[in-house]
RODO-2510 file (C-alpha; in nm, 4 decimals, decimal comma):
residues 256
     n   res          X          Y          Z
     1     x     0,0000     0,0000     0,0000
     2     x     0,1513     0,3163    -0,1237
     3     x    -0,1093     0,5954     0,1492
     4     x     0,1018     0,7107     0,4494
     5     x    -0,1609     0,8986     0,6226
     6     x    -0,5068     0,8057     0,6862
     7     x    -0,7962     1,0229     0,9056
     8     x    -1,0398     0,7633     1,0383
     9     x    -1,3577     0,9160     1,2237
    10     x    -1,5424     0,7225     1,4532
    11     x    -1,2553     0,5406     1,5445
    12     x    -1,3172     0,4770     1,9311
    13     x    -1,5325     0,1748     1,8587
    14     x    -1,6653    -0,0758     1,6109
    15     x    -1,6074    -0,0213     1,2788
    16     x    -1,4056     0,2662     1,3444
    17     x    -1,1617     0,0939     1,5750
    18     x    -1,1058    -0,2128     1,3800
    19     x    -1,0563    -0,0062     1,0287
    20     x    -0,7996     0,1659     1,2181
    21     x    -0,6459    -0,1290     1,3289
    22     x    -0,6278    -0,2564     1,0114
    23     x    -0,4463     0,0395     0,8894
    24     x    -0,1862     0,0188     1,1784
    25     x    -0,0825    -0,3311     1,0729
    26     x     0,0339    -0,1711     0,7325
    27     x     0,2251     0,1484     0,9206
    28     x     0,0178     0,3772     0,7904
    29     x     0,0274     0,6676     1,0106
    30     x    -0,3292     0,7045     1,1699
    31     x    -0,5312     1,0622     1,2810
    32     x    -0,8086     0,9154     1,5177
    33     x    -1,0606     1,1455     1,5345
    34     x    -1,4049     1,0463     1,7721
    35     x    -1,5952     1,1953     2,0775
    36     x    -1,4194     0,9973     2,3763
    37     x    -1,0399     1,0929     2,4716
    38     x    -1,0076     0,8125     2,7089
    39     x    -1,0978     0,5288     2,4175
    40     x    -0,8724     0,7221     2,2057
    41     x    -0,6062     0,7106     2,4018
    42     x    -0,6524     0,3436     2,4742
    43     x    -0,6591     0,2641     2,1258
    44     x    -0,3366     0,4944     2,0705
    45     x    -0,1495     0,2301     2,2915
    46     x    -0,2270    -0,0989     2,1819
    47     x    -0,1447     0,0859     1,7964
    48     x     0,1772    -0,0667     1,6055
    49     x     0,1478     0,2504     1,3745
    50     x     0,2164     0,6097     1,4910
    51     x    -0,0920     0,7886     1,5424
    52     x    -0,2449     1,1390     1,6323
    53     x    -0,5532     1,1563     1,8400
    54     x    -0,8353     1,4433     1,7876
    55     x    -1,1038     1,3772     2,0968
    56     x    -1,4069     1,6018     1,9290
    57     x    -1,7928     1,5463     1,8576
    58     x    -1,7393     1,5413     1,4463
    59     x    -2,0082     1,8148     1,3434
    60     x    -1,7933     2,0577     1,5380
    61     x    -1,6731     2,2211     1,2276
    62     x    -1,4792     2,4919     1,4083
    63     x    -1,2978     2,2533     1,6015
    64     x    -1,2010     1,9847     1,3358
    65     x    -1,1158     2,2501     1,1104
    66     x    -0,8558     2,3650     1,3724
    67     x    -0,7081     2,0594     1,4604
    68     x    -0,6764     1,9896     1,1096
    69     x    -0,5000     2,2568     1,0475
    70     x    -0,2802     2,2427     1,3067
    71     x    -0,1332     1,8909     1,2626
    72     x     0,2191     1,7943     1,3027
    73     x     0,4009     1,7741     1,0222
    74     x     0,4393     1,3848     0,9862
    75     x     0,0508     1,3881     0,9844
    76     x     0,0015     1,6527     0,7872
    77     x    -0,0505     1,5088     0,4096
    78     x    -0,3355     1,2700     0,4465
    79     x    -0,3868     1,0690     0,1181
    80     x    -0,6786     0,8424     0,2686
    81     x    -1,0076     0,9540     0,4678
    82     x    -1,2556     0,7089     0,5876
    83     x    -1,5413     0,8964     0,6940
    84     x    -1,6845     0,6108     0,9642
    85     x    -1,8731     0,8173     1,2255
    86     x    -2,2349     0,7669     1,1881
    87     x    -2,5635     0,6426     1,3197
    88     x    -2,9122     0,5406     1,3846
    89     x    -3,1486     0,6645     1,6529
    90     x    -3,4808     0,4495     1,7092
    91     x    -3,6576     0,2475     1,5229
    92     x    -3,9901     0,3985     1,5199
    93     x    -4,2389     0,4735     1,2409
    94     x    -4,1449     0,8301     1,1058
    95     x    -4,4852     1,0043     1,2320
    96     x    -4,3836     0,8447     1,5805
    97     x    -4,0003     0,9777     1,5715
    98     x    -3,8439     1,2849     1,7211
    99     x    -3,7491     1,5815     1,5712
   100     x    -3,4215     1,6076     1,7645
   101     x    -3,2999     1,2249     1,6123
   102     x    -3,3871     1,3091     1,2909
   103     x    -3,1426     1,6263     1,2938
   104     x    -2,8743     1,4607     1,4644
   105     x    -2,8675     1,1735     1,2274
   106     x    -2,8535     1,4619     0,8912
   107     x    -2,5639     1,6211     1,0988
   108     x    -2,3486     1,3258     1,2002
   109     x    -2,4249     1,0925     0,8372
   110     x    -2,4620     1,3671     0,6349
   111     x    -2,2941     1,7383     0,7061
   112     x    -2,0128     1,5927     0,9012
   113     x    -1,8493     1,3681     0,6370
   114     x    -1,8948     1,6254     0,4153
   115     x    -1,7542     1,8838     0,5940
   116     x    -1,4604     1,6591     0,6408
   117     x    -1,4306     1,5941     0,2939
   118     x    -1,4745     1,9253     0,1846
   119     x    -1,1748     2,0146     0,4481
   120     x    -0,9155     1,7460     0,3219
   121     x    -1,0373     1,7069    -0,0465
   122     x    -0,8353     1,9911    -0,1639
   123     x    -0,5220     1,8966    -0,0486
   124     x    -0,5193     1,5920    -0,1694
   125     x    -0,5940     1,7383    -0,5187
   126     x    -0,3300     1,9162    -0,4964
   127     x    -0,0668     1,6449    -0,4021
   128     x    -0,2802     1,4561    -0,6890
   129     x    -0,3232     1,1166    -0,4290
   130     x    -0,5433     1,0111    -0,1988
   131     x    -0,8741     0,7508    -0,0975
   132     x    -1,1838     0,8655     0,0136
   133     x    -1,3764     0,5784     0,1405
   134     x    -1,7398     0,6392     0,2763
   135     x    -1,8727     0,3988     0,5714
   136     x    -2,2415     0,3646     0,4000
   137     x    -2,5108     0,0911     0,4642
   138     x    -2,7125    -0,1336     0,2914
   139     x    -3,0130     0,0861     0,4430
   140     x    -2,9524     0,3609     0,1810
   141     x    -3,0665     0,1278    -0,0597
   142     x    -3,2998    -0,0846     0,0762
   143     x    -3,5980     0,0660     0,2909
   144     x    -3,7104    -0,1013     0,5913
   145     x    -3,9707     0,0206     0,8906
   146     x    -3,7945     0,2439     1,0941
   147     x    -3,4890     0,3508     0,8955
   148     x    -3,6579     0,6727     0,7430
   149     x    -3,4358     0,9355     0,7799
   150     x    -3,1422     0,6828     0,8542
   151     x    -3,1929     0,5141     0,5404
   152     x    -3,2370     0,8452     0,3534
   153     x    -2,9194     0,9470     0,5007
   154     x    -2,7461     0,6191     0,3982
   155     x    -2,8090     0,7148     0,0463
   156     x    -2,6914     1,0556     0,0803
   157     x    -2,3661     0,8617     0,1678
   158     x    -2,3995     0,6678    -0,2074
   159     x    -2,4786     0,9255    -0,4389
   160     x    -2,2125     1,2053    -0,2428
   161     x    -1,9315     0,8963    -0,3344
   162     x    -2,0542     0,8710    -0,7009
   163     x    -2,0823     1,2463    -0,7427
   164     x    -1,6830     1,2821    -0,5907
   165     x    -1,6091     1,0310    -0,8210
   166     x    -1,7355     1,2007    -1,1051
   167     x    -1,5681     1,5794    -0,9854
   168     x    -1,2850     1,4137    -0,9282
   169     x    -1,2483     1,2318    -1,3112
   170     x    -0,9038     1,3262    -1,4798
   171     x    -0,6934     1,3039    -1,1197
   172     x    -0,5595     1,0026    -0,9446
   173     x    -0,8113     1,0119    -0,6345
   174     x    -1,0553     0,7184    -0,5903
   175     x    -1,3640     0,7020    -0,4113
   176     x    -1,5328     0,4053    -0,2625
   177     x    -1,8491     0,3479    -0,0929
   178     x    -1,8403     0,0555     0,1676
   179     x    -2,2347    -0,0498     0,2069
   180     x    -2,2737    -0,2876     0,4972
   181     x    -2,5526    -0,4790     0,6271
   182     x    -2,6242    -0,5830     0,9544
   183     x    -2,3244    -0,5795     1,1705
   184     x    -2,2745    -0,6948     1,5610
   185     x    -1,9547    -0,6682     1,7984
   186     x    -2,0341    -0,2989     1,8283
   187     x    -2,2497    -0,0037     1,9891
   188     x    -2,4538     0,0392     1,6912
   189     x    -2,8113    -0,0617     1,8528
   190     x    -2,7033     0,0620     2,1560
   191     x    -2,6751     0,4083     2,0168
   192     x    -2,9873     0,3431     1,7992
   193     x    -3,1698     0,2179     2,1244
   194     x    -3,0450     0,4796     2,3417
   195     x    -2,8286     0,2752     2,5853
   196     x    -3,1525    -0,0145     2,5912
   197     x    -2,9028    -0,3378     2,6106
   198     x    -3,1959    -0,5693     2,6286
   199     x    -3,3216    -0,4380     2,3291
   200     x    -3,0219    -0,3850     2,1368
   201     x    -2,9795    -0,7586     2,2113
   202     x    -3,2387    -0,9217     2,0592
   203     x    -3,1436    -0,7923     1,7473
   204     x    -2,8999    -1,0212     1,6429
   205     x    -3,0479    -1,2964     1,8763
   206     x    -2,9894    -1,6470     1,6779
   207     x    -2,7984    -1,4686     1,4175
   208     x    -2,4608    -1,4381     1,2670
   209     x    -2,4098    -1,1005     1,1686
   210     x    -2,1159    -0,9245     1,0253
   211     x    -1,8550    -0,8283     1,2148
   212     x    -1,6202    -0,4586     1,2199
   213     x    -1,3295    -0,6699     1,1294
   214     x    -1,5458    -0,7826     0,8018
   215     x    -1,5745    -0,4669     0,7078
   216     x    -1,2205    -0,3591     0,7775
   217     x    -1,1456    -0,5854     0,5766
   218     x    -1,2831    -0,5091     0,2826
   219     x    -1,1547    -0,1134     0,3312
   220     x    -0,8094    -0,2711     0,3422
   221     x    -0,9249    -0,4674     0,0142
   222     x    -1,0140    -0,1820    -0,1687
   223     x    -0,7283     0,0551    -0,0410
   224     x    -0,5080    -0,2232    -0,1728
   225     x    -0,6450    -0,2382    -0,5003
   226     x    -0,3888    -0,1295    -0,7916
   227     x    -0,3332     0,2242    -0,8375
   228     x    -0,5730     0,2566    -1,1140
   229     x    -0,8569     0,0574    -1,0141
   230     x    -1,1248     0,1995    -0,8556
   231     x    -1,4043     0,0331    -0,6513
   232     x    -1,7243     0,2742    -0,6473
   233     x    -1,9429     0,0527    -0,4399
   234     x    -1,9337    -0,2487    -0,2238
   235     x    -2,2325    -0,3899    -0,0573
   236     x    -2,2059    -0,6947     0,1897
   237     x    -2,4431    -0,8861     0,4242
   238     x    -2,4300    -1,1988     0,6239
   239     x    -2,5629    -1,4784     0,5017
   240     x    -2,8072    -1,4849     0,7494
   241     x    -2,9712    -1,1814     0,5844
   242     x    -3,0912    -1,0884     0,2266
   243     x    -3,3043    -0,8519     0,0520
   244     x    -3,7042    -0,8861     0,1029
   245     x    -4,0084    -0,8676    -0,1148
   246     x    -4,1478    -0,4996    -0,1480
   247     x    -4,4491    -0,4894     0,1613
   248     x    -4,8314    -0,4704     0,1060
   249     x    -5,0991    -0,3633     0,2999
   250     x    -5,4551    -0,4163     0,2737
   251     x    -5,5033    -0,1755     0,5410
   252     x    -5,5500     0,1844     0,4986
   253     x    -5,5264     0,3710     0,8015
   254     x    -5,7610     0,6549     0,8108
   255     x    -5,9733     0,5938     0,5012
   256     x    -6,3038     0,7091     0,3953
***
């Protein structure tokens, strides 16, 4: 692997943590950027890779743009962002949901990896390398109850990678959207279910879902990929899961 320097949000947990582990293993020089220092840090010690830690909520734009900008020097030309910080609150029918979830799923899934990207894109123009790889889900394609806005910002996450992709035609930058399905082994639907464990639980009761390491993996696949291949899109699920039929109803609330 020819990157150096990679930014991974999210990196405290999950996804995150194992994509950044990943990246260690290949000494590529990490900037760990999530909410909570004291995972950070933790992470920062059982690295093999140097690494830089920035302990910030991500849709603080005036405080990633500083720390960004005030990097040391050995961090300072990053050539691969994975924009991993994201999530789902509830799982309620959209009339039922609250305002507040709604708005901080847009600003984490949506304005924060932008603003991110929009931060780091130019410089990596400019030094004509670098990997953009978007942590998207298989819920930006495929609709299911309760994943309204979630879903809708999920596929925000597809078409912003195809659109970079296209802005970005006639330099060496790729972009690559990694689409997941369900995956366990992290705080995912205990974010989603507001700290319920019980609840978050019987989720993946009986099942074998996908793991953060899975998914590392295939970042690490596509990073690897020669220099110019591009992947635009990968979309994985467990076996234990698989696209459904299209719902009906015979049921119309509130008709005359």
């Amino acid at each position: 692997m020819n990157y150096k320097v990679a930014v991974v949000t999210g990196a405290s947990s999950g996804i995150g943590k194992a994509i950044a582990e990943s990246l260690a293993k290949h000494n590529v020089r990490l900037i760990l950027i999530a909410r909570r220092q004291d995972k950070l840090e933790q992470l920062q010690q059982e690295l093999k890779a140097p690494s830089h830690v920035i302990a910030c909520d991500v849709t603080d734009k005036n405080k990633i743009k500083e720390e960004l900008n005030r990097l040391p020097a050995e961090f300072a030309s990053i050539d691969i962002l994975i924009n991993c910080a994201g999530l789902a609150l509830g799982l309620e029918d959209a009339q039922e949901t609250e305002w507040s979830d709604w708005e901080t799923m847009l600003n984490v899934n949506c304005m924060a990896l932008s603003y991110t990207t929009h931060l780091l894109l130019p410089g990596m123009v400019e030094r004509n390398s670098g990997h953009i790889v978007n942590i998207g889900s298989t819920a930006g394609t495929y609709p299911y109850p309760g994943a309204n806005v979630y879903g809708a910002t999920k596929a925000f996450v597809e078409q912003f990678s195809l659109n970079l992709k296209a802005d970005l035609l006639g330099t060496a930058l790729r972009v690559t959207n990694i689409a997941p399905a369900m995956v366990g082994e992290s705080e995912f639907s205990q974010v989603r279910f507001k700290g319920d464990e019980e609840k978050a639980a019987k989720i993946y009761e009986g099942l074998k879902p996908l793991t953060p390491d899975d998914v590392a993996q295939s970042v690490l696949w596509v990073l690897m990929q020669p220099a110019h291949v591009n992947v635009n899109r990968i979309e994985m699920m467990p076996v234990c899961q698989a696209p459904s039929n299209l719902a009906t109803s015979r049921l119309l609330k509130n008709s005359s």
